[in-house]
Backbone as a chain_set.jsonl record, in Angstrom:
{"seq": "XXXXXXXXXXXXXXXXXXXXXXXXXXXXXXXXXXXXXXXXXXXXXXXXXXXXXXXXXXXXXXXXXXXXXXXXXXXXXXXXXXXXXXXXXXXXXXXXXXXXXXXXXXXXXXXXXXXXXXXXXXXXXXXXXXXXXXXXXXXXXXXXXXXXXXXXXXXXXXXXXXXXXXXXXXXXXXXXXX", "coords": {"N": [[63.019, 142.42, -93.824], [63.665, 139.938, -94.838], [63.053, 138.234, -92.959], [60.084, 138.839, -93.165], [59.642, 137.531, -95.585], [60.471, 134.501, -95.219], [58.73, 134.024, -93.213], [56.234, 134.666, -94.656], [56.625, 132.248, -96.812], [56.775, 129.941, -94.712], [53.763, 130.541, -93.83], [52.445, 130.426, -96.408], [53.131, 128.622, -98.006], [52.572, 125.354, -98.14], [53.101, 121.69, -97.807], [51.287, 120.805, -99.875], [51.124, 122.843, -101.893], [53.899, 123.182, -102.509], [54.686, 120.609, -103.573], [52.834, 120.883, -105.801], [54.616, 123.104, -106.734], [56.909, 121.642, -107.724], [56.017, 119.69, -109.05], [55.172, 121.685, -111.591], [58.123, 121.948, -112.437], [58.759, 119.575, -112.398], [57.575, 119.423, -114.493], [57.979, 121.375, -116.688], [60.542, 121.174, -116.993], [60.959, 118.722, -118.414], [58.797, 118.89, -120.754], [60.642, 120.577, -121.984], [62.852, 119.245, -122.149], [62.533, 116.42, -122.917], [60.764, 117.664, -125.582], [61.061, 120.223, -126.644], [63.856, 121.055, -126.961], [65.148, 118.381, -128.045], [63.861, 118.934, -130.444], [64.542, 121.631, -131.703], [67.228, 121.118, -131.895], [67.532, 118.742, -133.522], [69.016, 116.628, -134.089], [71.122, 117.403, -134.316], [74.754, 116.544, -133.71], [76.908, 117.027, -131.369], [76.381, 119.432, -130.597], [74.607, 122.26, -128.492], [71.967, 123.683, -127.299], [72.042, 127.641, -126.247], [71.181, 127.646, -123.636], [71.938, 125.425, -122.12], [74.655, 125.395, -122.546], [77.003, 125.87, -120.152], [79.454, 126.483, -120.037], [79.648, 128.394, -121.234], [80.012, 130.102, -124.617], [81.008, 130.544, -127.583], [81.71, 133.553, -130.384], [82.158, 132.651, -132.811], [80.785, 129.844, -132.12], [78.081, 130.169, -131.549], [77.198, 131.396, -134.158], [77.291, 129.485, -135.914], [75.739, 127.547, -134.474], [73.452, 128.588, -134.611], [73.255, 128.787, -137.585], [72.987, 125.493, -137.812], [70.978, 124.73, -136.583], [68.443, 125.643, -138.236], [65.621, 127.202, -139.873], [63.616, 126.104, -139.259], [63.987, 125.173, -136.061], [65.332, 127.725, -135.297], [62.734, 128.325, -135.52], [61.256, 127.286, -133.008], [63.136, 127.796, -131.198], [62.268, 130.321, -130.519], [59.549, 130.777, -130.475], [58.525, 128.53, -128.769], [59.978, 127.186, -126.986], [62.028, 129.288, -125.726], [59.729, 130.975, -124.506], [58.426, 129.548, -122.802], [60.772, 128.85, -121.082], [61.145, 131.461, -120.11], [59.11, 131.563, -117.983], [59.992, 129.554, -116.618], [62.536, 130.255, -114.745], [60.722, 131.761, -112.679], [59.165, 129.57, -111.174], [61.288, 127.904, -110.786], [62.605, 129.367, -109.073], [60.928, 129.859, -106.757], [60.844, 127.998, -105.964], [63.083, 127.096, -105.231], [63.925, 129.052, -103.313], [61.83, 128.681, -101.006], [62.489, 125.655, -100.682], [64.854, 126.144, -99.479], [64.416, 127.976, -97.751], [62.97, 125.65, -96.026], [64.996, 123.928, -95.452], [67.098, 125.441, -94.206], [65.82, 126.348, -91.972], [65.207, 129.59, -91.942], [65.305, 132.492, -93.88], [68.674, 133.321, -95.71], [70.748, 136.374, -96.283], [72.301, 136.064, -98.139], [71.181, 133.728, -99.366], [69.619, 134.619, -100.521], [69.965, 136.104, -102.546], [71.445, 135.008, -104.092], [69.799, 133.532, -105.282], [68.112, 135.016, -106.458], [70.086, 136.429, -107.961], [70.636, 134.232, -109.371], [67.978, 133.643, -111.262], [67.657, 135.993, -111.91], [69.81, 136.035, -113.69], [69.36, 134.181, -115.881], [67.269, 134.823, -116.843], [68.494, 137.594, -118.487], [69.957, 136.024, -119.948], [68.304, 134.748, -121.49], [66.921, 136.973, -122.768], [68.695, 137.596, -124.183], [69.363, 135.526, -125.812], [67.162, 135.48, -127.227], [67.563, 137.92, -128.774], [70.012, 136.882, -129.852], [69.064, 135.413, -131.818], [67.358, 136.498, -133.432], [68.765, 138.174, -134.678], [70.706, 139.362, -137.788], [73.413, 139.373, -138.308], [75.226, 138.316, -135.84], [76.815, 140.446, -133.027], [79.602, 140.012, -131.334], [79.874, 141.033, -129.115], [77.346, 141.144, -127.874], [77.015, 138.056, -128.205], [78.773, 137.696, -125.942], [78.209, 139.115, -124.095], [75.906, 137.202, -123.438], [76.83, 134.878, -123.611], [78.047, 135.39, -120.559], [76.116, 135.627, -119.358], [74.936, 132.94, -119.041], [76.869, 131.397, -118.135], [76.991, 132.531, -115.607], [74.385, 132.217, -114.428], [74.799, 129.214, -114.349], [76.821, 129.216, -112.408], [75.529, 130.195, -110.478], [73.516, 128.403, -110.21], [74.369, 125.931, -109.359], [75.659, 126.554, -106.861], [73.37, 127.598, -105.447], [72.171, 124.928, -105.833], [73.795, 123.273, -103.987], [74.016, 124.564, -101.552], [71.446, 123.967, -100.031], [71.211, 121.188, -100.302], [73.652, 120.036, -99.397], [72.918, 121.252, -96.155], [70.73, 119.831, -96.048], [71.169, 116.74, -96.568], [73.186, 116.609, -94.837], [71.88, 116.94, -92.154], [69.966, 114.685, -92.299], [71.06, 112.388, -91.989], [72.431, 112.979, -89.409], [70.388, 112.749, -88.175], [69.607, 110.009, -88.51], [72.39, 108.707, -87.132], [72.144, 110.234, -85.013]], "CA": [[62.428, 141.966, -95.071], [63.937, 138.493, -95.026], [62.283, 137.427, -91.753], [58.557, 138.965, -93.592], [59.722, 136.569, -96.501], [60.159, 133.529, -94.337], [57.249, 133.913, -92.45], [55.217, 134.565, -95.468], [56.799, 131.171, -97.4], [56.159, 129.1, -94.183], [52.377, 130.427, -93.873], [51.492, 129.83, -97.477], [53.72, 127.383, -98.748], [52.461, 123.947, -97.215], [53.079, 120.516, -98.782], [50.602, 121.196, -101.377], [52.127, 123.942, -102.663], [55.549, 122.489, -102.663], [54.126, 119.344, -104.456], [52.161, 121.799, -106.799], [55.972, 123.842, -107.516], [57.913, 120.36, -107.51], [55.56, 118.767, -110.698], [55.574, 122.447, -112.368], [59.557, 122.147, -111.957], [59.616, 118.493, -113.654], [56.807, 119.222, -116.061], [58.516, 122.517, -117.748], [62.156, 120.282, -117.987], [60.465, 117.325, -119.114], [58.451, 119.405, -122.224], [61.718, 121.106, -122.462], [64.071, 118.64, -122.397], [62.275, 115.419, -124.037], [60.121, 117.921, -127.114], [61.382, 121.563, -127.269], [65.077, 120.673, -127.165], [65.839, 117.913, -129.538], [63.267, 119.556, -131.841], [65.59, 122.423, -131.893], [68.659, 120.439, -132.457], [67.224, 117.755, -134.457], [69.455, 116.085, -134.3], [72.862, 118.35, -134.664], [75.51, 115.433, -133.026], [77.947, 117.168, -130.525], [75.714, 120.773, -130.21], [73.411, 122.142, -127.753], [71.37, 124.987, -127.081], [73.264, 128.183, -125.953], [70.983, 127.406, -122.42], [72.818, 124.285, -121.839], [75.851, 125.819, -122.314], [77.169, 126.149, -118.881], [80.652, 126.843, -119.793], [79.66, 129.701, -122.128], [80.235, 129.859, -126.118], [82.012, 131.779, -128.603], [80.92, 134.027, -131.395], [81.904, 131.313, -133.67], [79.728, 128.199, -131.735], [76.858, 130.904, -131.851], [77.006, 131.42, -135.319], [77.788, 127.771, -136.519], [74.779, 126.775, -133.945], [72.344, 128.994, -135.32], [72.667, 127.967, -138.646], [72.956, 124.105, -137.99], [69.349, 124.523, -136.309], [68.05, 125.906, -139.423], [64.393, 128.022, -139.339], [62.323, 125.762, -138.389], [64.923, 125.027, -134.876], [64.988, 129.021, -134.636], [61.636, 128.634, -134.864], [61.223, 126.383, -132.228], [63.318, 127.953, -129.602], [61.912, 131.06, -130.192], [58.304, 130.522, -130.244], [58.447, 127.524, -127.592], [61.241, 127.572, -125.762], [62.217, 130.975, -124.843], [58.412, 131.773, -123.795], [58.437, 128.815, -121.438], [62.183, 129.423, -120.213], [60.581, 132.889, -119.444], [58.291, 131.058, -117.372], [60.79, 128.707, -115.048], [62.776, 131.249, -113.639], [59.97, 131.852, -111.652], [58.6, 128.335, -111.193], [62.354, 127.035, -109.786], [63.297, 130.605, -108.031], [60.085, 129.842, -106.055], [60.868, 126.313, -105.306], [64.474, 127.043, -104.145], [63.348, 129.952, -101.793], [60.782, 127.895, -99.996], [63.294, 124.692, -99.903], [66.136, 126.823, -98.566], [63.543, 128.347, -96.277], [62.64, 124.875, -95.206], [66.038, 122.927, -94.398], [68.097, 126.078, -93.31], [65.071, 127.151, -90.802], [65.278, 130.825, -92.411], [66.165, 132.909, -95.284], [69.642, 134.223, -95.272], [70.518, 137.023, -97.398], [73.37, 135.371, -99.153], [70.9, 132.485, -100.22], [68.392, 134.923, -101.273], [70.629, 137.293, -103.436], [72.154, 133.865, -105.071], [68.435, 132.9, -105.876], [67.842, 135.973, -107.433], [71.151, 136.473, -109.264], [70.628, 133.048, -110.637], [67.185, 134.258, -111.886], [68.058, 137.586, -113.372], [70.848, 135.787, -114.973], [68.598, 133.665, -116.327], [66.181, 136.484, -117.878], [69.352, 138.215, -119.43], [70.553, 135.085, -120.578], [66.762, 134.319, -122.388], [66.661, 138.327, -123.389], [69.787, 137.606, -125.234], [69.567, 134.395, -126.547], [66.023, 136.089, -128.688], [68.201, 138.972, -129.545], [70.76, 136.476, -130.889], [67.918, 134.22, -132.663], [66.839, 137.491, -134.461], [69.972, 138.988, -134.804], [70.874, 139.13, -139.114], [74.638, 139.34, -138.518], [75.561, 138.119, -134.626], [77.709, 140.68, -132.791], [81.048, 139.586, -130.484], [79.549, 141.986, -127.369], [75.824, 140.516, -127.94], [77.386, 137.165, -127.453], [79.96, 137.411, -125.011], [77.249, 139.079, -122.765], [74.777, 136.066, -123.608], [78.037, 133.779, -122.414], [78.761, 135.601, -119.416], [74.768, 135.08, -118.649], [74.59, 132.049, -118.914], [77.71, 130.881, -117.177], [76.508, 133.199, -114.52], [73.413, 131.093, -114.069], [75.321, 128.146, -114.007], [77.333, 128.97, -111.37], [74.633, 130.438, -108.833], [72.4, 127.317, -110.267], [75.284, 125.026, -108.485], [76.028, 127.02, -105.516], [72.197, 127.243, -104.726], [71.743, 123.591, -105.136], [74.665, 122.866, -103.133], [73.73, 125.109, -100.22], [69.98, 123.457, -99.987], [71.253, 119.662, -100.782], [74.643, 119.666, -98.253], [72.527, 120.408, -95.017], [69.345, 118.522, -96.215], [71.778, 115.611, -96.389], [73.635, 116.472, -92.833], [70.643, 116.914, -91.517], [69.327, 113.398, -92.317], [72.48, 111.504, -91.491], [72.289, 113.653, -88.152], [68.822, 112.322, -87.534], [69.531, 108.792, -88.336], [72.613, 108.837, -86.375], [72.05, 111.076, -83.687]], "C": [[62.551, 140.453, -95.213], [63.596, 137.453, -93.883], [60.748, 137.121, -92.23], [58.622, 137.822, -94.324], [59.625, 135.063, -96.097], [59.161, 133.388, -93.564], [56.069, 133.686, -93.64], [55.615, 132.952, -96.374], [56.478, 130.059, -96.42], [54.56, 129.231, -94.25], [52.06, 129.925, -95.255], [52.227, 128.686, -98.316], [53.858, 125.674, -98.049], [52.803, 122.957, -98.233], [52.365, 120.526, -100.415], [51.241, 121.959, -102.496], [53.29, 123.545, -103.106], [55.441, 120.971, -103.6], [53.848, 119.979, -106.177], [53.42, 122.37, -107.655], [56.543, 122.449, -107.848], [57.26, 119.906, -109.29], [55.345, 120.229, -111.434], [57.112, 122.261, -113.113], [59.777, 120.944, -113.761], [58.457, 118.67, -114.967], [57.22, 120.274, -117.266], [60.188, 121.307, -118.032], [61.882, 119.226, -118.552], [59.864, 117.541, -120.86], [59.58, 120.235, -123.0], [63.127, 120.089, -123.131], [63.612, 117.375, -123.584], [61.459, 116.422, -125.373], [61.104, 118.996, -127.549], [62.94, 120.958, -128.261], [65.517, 119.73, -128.11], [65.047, 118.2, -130.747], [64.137, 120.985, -132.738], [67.197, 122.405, -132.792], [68.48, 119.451, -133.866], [68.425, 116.977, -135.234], [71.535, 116.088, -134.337], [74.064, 117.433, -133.71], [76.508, 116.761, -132.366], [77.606, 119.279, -130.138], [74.974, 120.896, -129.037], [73.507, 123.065, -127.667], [71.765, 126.099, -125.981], [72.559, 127.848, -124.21], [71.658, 126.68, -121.923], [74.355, 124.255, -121.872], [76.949, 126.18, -121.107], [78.723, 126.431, -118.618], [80.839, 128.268, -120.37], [79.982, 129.073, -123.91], [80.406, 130.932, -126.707], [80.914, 132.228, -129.759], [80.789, 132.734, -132.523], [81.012, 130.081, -133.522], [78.221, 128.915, -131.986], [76.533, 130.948, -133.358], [77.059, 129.881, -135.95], [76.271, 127.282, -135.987], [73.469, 127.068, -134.154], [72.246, 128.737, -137.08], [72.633, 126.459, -138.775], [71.771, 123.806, -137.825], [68.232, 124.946, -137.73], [66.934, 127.038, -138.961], [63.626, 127.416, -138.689], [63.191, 125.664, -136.702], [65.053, 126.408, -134.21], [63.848, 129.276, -134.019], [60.738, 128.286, -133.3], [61.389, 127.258, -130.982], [62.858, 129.292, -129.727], [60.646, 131.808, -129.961], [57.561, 129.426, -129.418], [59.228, 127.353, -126.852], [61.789, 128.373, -125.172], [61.105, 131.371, -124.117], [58.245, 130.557, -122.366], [59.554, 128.842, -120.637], [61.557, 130.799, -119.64], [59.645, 132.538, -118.1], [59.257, 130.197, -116.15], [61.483, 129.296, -114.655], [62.103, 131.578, -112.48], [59.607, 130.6, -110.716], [60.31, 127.924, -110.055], [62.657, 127.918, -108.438], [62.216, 130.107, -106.813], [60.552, 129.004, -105.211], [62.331, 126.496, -104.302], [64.418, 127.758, -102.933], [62.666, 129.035, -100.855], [61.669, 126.088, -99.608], [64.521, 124.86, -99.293], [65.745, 127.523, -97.384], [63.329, 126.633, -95.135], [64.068, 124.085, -94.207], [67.098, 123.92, -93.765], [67.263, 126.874, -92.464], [64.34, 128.922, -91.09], [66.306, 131.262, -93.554], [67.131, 133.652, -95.163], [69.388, 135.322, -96.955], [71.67, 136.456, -98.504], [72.418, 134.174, -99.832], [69.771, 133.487, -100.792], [69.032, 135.646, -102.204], [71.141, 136.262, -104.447], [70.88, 133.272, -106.019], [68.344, 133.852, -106.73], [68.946, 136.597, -108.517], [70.729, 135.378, -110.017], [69.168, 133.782, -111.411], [66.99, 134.816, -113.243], [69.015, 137.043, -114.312], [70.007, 134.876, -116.425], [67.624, 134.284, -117.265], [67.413, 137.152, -118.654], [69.589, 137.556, -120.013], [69.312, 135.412, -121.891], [66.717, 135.207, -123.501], [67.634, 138.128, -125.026], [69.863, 136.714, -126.271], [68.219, 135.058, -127.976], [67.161, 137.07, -129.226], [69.09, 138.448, -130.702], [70.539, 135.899, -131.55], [67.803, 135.376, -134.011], [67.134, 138.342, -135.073], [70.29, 138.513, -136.952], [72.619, 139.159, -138.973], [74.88, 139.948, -136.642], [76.771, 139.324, -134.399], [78.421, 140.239, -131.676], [80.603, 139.938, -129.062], [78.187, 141.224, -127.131], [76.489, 139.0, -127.277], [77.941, 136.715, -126.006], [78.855, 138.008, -123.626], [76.174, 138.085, -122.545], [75.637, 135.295, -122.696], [77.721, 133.599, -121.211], [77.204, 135.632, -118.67], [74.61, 133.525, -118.088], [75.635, 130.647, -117.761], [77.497, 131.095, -115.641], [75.374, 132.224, -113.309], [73.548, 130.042, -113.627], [75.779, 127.904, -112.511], [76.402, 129.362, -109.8], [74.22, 128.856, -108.639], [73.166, 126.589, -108.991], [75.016, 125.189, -107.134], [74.52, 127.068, -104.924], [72.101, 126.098, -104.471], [72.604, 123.194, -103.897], [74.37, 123.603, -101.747], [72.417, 124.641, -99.733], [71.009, 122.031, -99.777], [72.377, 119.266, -99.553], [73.744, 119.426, -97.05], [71.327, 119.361, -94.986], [70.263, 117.399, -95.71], [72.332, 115.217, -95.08], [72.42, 116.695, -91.944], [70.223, 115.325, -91.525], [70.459, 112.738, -91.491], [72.53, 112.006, -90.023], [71.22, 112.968, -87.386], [68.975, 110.672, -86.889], [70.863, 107.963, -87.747], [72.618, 109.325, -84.744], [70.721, 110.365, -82.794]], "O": [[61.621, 139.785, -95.665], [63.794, 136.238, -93.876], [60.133, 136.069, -92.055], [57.833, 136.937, -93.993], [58.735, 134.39, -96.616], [58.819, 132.23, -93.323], [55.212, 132.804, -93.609], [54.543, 132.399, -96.622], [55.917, 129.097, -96.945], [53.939, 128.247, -94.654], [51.349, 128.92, -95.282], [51.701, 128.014, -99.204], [54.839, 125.053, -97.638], [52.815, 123.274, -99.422], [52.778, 120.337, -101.559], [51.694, 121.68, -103.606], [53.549, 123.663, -104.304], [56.402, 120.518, -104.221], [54.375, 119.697, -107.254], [53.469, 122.26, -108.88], [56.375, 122.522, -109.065], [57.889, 119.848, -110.346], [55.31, 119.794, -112.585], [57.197, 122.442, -114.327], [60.228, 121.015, -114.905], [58.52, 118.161, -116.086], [56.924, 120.129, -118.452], [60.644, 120.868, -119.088], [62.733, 118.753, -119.305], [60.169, 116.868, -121.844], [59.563, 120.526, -124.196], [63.93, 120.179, -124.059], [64.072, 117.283, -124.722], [61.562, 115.785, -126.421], [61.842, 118.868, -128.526], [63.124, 120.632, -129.434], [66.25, 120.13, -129.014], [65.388, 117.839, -131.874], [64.263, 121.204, -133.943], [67.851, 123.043, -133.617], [69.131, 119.47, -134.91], [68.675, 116.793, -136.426], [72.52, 115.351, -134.363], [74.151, 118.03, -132.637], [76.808, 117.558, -133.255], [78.37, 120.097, -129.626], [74.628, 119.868, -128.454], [74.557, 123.693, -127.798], [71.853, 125.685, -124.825], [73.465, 127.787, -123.379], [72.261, 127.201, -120.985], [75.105, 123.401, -121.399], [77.829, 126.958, -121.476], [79.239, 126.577, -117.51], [81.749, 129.068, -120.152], [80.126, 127.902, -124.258], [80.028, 132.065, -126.412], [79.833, 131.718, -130.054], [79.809, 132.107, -132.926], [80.574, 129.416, -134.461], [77.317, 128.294, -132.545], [75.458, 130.449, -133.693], [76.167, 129.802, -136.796], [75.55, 126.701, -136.798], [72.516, 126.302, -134.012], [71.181, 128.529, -137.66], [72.244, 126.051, -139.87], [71.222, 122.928, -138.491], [67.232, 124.261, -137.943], [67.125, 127.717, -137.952], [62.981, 127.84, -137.73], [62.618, 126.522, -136.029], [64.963, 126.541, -132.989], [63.569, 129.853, -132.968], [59.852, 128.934, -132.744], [60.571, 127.514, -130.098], [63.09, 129.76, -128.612], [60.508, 132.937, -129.491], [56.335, 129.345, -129.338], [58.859, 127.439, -125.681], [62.083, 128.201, -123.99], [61.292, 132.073, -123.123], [57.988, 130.843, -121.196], [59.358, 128.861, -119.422], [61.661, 130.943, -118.422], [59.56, 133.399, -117.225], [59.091, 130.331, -114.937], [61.334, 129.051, -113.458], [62.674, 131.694, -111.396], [59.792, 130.715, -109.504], [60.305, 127.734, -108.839], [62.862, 127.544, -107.283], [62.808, 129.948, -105.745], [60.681, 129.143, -103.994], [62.553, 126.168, -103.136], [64.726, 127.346, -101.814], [63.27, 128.745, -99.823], [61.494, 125.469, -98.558], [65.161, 123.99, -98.702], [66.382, 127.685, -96.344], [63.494, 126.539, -93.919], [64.19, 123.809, -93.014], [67.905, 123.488, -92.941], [67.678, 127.98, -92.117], [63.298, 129.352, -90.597], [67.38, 130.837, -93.982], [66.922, 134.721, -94.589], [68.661, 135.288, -97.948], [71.558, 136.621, -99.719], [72.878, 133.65, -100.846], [68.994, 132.982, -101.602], [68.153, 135.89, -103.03], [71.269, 136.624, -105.616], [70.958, 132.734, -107.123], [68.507, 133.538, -107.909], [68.694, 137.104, -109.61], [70.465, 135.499, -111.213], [69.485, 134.6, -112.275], [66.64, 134.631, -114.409], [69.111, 137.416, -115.481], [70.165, 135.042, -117.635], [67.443, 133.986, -118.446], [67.092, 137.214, -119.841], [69.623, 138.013, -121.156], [69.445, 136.104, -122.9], [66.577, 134.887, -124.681], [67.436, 138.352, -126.22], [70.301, 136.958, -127.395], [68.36, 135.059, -129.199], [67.609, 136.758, -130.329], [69.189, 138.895, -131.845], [71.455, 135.489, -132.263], [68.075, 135.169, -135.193], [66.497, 139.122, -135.781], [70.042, 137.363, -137.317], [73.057, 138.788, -140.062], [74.814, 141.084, -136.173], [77.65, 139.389, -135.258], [77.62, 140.012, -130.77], [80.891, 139.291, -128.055], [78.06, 140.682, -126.033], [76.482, 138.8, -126.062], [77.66, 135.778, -125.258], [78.748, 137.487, -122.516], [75.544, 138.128, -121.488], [75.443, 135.052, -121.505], [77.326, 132.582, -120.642], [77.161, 135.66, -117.44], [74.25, 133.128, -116.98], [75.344, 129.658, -117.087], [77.694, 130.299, -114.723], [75.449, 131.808, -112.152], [72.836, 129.6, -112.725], [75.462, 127.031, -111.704], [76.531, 129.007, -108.629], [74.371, 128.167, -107.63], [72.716, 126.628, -107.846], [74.418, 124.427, -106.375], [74.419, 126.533, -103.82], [71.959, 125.74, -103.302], [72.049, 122.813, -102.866], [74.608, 122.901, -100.765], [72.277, 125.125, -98.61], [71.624, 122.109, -98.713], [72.109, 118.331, -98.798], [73.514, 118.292, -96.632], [71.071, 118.435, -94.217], [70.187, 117.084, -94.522], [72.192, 114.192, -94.412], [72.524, 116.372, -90.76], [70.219, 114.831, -90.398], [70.47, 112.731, -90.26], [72.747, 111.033, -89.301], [71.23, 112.7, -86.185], [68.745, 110.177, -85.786], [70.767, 106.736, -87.744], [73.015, 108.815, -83.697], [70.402, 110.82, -81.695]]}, "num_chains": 1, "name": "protein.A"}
Protein backbone atom coordinates (compact mmCIF):
# COMPACT_ATOMS: atom_id res chain seq x y z
CA UNK A 1 0.00 0.00 0.00
CA UNK A 2 2.76 2.43 0.91
CA UNK A 3 4.90 1.71 -2.17
CA UNK A 4 1.13 2.29 -4.43
CA UNK A 5 1.11 5.64 -2.35
CA UNK A 6 4.58 6.71 -3.31
CA UNK A 7 4.37 5.89 -6.69
CA UNK A 8 1.07 7.52 -7.02
CA UNK A 9 2.48 11.01 -5.13
CA UNK A 10 5.62 10.92 -7.41
CA UNK A 11 3.41 10.43 -10.73
CA UNK A 12 0.95 13.16 -9.92
CA UNK A 13 2.52 15.40 -7.66
CA UNK A 14 5.07 17.48 -9.87
CA UNK A 15 6.34 20.98 -9.00
CA UNK A 16 3.12 22.43 -9.91
CA UNK A 17 1.26 20.70 -7.66
CA UNK A 18 3.60 21.17 -4.81
CA UNK A 19 3.67 24.98 -5.61
CA UNK A 20 -0.23 24.78 -5.98
CA UNK A 21 -0.30 22.82 -2.06
CA UNK A 22 2.63 25.19 -0.75
CA UNK A 23 0.42 28.76 -1.54
CA UNK A 24 -2.91 26.81 -0.34
CA UNK A 25 -0.74 26.02 2.95
CA UNK A 26 0.33 29.88 3.36
CA UNK A 27 -2.94 31.25 2.07
CA UNK A 28 -5.31 29.28 4.73
CA UNK A 29 -2.57 30.47 7.79
CA UNK A 30 -2.28 33.79 6.48
CA UNK A 31 -6.50 34.34 6.37
CA UNK A 32 -6.27 32.49 9.55
CA UNK A 33 -3.74 33.94 11.31
CA UNK A 34 -3.68 37.79 10.11
CA UNK A 35 -8.19 38.01 9.92
CA UNK A 36 -9.93 34.97 11.52
CA UNK A 37 -7.74 34.88 14.62
CA UNK A 38 -7.36 38.29 16.07
CA UNK A 39 -11.00 38.83 15.05
CA UNK A 40 -11.76 36.13 17.45
CA UNK A 41 -9.63 37.42 20.18
CA UNK A 42 -9.98 40.98 19.53
CA UNK A 43 -7.92 41.77 21.23
CA UNK A 44 -8.06 39.51 24.66
CA UNK A 45 -4.06 40.35 25.90
CA UNK A 46 -2.37 37.05 27.10
CA UNK A 47 -5.28 34.46 25.40
CA UNK A 48 -5.43 32.41 22.40
CA UNK A 49 -7.56 30.17 20.62
CA UNK A 50 -7.91 26.62 22.14
CA UNK A 51 -6.04 25.64 18.42
CA UNK A 52 -2.98 27.41 19.41
CA UNK A 53 -2.92 25.87 22.48
CA UNK A 54 -0.23 23.37 22.10
CA UNK A 55 0.23 22.66 25.66
CA UNK A 56 -3.48 21.94 26.19
CA UNK A 57 -6.02 24.01 28.55
CA UNK A 58 -8.09 23.57 31.48
CA UNK A 59 -11.79 23.62 32.06
CA UNK A 60 -11.27 26.89 33.66
CA UNK A 61 -9.03 28.67 30.49
CA UNK A 62 -11.97 27.16 28.33
CA UNK A 63 -14.56 28.73 30.11
CA UNK A 64 -12.84 32.15 30.93
CA UNK A 65 -11.80 32.05 26.98
CA UNK A 66 -15.11 31.57 25.73
CA UNK A 67 -16.60 34.24 27.42
CA UNK A 68 -13.71 36.86 26.93
CA UNK A 69 -14.38 36.27 23.03
CA UNK A 70 -17.87 37.23 23.47
CA UNK A 71 -20.66 36.23 20.46
CA UNK A 72 -19.55 37.88 17.94
CA UNK A 73 -15.62 35.92 18.53
CA UNK A 74 -17.83 32.61 18.94
CA UNK A 75 -19.19 33.71 16.04
CA UNK A 76 -16.24 34.05 14.21
CA UNK A 77 -14.51 30.87 15.03
CA UNK A 78 -17.37 29.03 14.42
CA UNK A 79 -18.64 30.20 11.20
CA UNK A 80 -14.99 31.02 9.77
CA UNK A 81 -12.58 29.37 11.39
CA UNK A 82 -13.58 25.95 12.22
CA UNK A 83 -14.99 25.46 8.48
CA UNK A 84 -11.62 26.44 7.08
CA UNK A 85 -9.54 24.51 9.89
CA UNK A 86 -11.79 21.64 8.52
CA UNK A 87 -10.28 22.34 5.34
CA UNK A 88 -6.23 22.37 6.21
CA UNK A 89 -5.95 19.15 7.60
CA UNK A 90 -6.18 18.08 4.29
CA UNK A 91 -4.35 20.87 2.46
CA UNK A 92 -1.00 20.34 4.97
CA UNK A 93 -1.55 16.31 5.41
CA UNK A 94 -1.15 16.41 1.59
CA UNK A 95 1.81 18.62 1.52
CA UNK A 96 3.71 16.66 4.25
CA UNK A 97 3.07 13.22 2.51
CA UNK A 98 4.41 14.31 -0.81
CA UNK A 99 7.48 16.30 0.99
CA UNK A 100 8.32 13.28 3.13
CA UNK A 101 7.84 11.26 -0.03
CA UNK A 102 10.25 13.57 -1.72
CA UNK A 103 13.43 13.97 0.68
CA UNK A 104 13.16 10.44 2.36
CA UNK A 105 12.90 8.74 -1.34
CA UNK A 106 9.70 6.72 0.01
CA UNK A 107 6.90 6.56 2.35
CA UNK A 108 7.61 4.82 5.56
CA UNK A 109 4.87 3.66 7.63
CA UNK A 110 5.91 5.42 10.75
CA UNK A 111 5.86 8.81 8.74
CA UNK A 112 2.61 7.98 7.29
CA UNK A 113 0.69 6.91 10.53
CA UNK A 114 2.30 10.27 12.23
CA UNK A 115 0.73 12.23 9.21
CA UNK A 116 -2.42 10.82 9.76
CA UNK A 117 -2.53 10.83 13.57
CA UNK A 118 -1.62 14.43 13.34
CA UNK A 119 -4.67 14.88 11.02
CA UNK A 120 -7.30 12.93 12.86
CA UNK A 121 -6.10 14.73 15.85
CA UNK A 122 -6.71 17.64 14.24
CA UNK A 123 -10.48 16.78 13.15
CA UNK A 124 -11.20 15.68 16.85
CA UNK A 125 -9.59 18.58 18.08
CA UNK A 126 -11.98 20.98 15.48
CA UNK A 127 -15.10 18.41 16.32
CA UNK A 128 -14.57 19.43 19.83
CA UNK A 129 -13.62 22.77 19.87
CA UNK A 130 -17.61 23.37 17.93
CA UNK A 131 -18.98 21.15 20.57
CA UNK A 132 -17.29 23.40 23.16
CA UNK A 133 -18.35 26.77 21.21
CA UNK A 134 -21.99 25.43 21.46
CA UNK A 135 -21.77 23.83 24.55
CA UNK A 136 -24.38 26.03 27.34
CA UNK A 137 -22.48 24.77 30.41
CA UNK A 138 -18.73 23.31 29.29
CA UNK A 139 -18.10 19.79 30.64
CA UNK A 140 -14.45 18.67 32.39
CA UNK A 141 -14.44 15.26 29.92
CA UNK A 142 -15.54 17.49 26.73
CA UNK A 143 -12.53 19.56 27.49
CA UNK A 144 -9.92 17.44 28.67
CA UNK A 145 -10.58 15.36 25.44
CA UNK A 146 -10.40 18.72 23.30
CA UNK A 147 -6.82 19.20 25.36
CA UNK A 148 -5.58 15.88 24.83
CA UNK A 149 -6.47 16.64 20.91
CA UNK A 150 -4.90 19.23 20.52
CA UNK A 151 -1.69 18.53 22.34
CA UNK A 152 -1.81 15.40 20.32
CA UNK A 153 -1.57 17.41 17.15
CA UNK A 154 1.06 19.34 18.46
CA UNK A 155 3.21 16.76 19.12
CA UNK A 156 2.88 14.67 15.74
CA UNK A 157 2.82 18.41 14.08
CA UNK A 158 6.64 18.62 15.53
CA UNK A 159 7.77 15.18 15.06
CA UNK A 160 6.52 15.31 11.34
CA UNK A 161 8.24 18.52 10.71
CA UNK A 162 11.28 17.36 12.28
CA UNK A 163 11.50 14.09 10.38
CA UNK A 164 11.03 16.00 6.78
CA UNK A 165 13.32 19.21 7.83
CA UNK A 166 16.48 17.08 9.65
CA UNK A 167 17.31 15.04 6.39
CA UNK A 168 16.27 17.86 3.92
CA UNK A 169 18.94 19.78 5.81
CA UNK A 170 21.62 16.68 5.91
CA UNK A 171 20.96 16.16 2.72
CA UNK A 172 21.96 19.66 1.52
CA UNK A 173 25.01 20.06 3.70
CA UNK A 174 25.89 16.47 2.25
CA UNK A 175 25.62 17.85 -1.24
CA UNK A 176 27.50 20.97 -0.66
CA UNK A 177 30.12 19.19 1.16
CA UNK A 178 30.35 15.98 -0.31
Amino acid sequence: MLASLSSWLDKHMKKKQIILLIAAYIAIVAVMGLLLIPAILNHKAGMNIFDLKAMGYSLNYANSFIAAIGAKGRDVYLFAQLPLDMIFPIVYGLLYLVLANKVLKKMSITMFASIMVMCLSDYAENISIYMMLLSQKLSASLVAAASVFTVTKTVFYCLVLLSIILPAVIGIIQKKTG
